[in-house]
Phi, psi and omega in degrees: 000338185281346191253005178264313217247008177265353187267001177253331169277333197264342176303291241260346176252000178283198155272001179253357092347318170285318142353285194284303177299349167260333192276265176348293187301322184320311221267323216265310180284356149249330139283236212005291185287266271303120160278006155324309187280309159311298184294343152286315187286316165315291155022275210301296195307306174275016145298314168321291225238061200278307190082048170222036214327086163082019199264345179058175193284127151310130151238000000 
């Protein structure tokens, strides 16, 4: 296993891995402001954490 998380560590220090982790973080840090995305993820939280707990209506 250790030699799976050293390939991974030498991906993430290469320039096309610091590449790709900046592409991600862009792409990640532009859904985060999207109020589109904010407004699903609000959705989805207050279903959960509805306070009925989450069983929704019986009939």
């Amino acid at each position: 296993m250790a030699s799976l998380f050293n390939k991974v560590v030498q991906l993430a220090n290469s320039p096309k891995g610091k590449q790709a982790i900046a592409q991600a973080t862009a792409k990640a840090q532009q859904l985060a402001n999207d109020p589109k995305t904010k407004a699903k993820i609000d959705d989805v939280r207050r279903r959960f954490s509805g306070g009925r707990g989450g069983a929704g209506p019986t009939a």
